[in-house]
C-alpha positions as CSV (number, residue, x, y, z in Angstrom):
1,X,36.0,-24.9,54.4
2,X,35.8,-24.0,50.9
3,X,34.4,-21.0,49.6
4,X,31.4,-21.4,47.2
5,X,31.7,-18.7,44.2
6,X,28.8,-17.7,41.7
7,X,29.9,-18.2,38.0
8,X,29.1,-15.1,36.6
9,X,28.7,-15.3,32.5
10,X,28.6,-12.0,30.8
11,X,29.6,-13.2,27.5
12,X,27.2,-14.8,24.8
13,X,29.5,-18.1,23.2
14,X,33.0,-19.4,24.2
15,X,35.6,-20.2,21.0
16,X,37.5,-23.5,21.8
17,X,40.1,-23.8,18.7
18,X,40.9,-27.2,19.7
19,X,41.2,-30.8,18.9
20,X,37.7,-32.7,19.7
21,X,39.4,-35.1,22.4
22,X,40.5,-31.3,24.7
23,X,37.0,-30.0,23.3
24,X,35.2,-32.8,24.8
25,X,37.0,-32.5,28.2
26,X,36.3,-28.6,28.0
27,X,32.1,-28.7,27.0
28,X,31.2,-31.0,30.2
29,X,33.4,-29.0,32.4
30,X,31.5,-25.7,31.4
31,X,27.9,-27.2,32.1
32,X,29.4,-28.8,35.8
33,X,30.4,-25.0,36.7
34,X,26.8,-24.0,35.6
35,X,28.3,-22.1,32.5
36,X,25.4,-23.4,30.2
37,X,23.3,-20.6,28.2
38,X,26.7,-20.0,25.9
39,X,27.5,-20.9,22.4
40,X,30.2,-22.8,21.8
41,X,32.4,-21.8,18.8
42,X,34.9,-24.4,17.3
43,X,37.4,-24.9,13.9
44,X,37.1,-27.5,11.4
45,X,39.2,-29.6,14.0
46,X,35.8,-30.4,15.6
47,X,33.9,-31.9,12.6
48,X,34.3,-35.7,13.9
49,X,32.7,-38.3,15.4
50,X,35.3,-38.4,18.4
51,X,33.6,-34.9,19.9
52,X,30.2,-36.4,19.6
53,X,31.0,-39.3,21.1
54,X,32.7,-37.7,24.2
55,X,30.6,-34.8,24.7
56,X,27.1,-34.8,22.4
57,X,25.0,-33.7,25.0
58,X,27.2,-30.8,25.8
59,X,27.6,-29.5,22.4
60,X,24.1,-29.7,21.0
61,X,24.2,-26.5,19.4
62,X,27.6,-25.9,18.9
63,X,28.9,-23.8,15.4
64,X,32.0,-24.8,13.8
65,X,33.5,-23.7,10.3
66,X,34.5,-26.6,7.7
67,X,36.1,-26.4,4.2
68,X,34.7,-29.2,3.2
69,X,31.2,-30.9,3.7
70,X,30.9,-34.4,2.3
71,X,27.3,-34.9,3.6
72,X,26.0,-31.5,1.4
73,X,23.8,-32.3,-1.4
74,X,26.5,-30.9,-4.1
75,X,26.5,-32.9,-6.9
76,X,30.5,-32.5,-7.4
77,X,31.1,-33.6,-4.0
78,X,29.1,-36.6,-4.1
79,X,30.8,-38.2,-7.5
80,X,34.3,-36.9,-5.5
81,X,33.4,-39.2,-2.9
82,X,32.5,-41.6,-4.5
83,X,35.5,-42.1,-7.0
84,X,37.9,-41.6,-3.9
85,X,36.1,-44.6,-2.0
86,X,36.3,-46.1,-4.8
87,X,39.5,-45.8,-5.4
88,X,41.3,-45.5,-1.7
89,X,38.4,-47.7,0.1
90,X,38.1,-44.8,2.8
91,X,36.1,-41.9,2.6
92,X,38.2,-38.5,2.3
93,X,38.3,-36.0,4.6
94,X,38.8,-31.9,4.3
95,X,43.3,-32.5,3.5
96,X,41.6,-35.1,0.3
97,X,39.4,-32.6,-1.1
98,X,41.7,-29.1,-0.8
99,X,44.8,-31.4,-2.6
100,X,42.0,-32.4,-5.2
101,X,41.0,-28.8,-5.6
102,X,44.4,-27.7,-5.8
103,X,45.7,-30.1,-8.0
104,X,42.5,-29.4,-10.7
105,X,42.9,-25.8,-10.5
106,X,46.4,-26.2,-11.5
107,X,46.0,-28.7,-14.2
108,X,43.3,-26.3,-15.3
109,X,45.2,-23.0,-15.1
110,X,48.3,-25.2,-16.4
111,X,46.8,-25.9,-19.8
112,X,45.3,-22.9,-20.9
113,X,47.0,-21.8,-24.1
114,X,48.2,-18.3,-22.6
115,X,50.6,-20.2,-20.4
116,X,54.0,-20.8,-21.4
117,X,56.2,-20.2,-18.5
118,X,56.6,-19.8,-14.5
119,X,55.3,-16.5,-14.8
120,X,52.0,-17.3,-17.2
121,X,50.7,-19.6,-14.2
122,X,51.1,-17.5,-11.2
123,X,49.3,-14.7,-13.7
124,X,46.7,-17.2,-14.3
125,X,46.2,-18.5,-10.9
126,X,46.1,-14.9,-10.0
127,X,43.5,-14.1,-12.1
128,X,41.6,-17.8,-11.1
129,X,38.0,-16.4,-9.9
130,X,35.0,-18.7,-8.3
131,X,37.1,-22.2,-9.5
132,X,34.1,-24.4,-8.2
133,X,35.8,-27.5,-6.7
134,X,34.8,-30.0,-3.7
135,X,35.1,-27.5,-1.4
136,X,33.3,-24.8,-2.8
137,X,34.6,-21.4,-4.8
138,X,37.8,-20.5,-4.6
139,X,39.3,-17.2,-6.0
140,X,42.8,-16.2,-5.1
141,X,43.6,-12.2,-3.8
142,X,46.2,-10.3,-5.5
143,X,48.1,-11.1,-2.6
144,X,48.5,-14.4,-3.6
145,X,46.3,-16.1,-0.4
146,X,42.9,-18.0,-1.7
147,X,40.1,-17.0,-0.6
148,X,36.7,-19.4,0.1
149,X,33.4,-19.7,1.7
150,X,33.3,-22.1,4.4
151,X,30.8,-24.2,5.8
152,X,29.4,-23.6,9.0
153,X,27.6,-26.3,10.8
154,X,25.7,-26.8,13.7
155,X,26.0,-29.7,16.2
156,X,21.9,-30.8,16.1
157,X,20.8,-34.3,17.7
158,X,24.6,-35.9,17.5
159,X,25.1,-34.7,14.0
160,X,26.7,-32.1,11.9
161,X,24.4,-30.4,9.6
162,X,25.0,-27.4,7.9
163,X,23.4,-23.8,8.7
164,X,21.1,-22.5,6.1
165,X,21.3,-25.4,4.0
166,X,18.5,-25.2,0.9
């Protein structure tokens, strides 16, 4: 005979840094074992179709951080788009937008007239502060690493929208 144990939850939201194909195997598995009143907590990795259409009803709610947001009402973003489709017939994803940042905040740093050497351009990039690209602001520490505001969106009737949106 099997023992019957009561799932006790004392914890407010579960983080799942996975794929969408082991996130949608996890979410149903959580509400079977009665593990429903938590928030689920996720990566950019989850921003796709493929976890919608495995699990929707079990992430309804569920937070995720994304670099890159091609359904926000950014200006920037929507002529991106729209020159990449044009261009590559697909629609880009977050790797398409950070190599497009990247690439104009080099060209840009790159042909300022203070730059004449290795040296001039890591001093410039350095100095690089709120570059607004495609996916957002990005400012570099003196370490070197860049830092950016992400987008955080919410799972809400099968979609992705984004939290505290204007």
């Amino acid at each position: 005979k099997h023992k019957q144990f009561e799932v006790v939850v004392d914890f407010d939201a579960i983080f799942i840094p996975d794929s969408p194909k082991k996130t949608g195997m996890i979410a149903p598995q959580l509400a079977f074992y009665d593990v429903d009143d938590v928030l689920l907590l996720g990566t950019n990795l989850w921003h796709s179709d493929k976890l919608i259409q495995m699990a929707g009803e079990y992430v309804q709610d569920a937070i995720l951080a994304d670099v890159f947001y091609a359904e926000g009402s950014n200006e920037n973003v929507k002529e991106f788009i729209m020159r990449f489709e044009a261009v590559y017939g697909q629609r880009p994803d977050f790797i398409e937008a950070l190599a497009y940042d990247a690439a104009m905040i080099a060209l840009q740093a790159a042909s300022r007239s203070r730059v004449e050497s290795r040296k001039d351009l890591k001093n410039e990039l350095r100095n690089l502060y709120n570059f607004e690209g495609v996916t957002g602001l990005t400012s570099f520490q003196e370490n070197g690493d860049a830092f950016k505001k992400l987008y955080l969106l919410q799972v809400v009737d099968n979609k992705f929208v984004e939290l505290n949106s204007p």
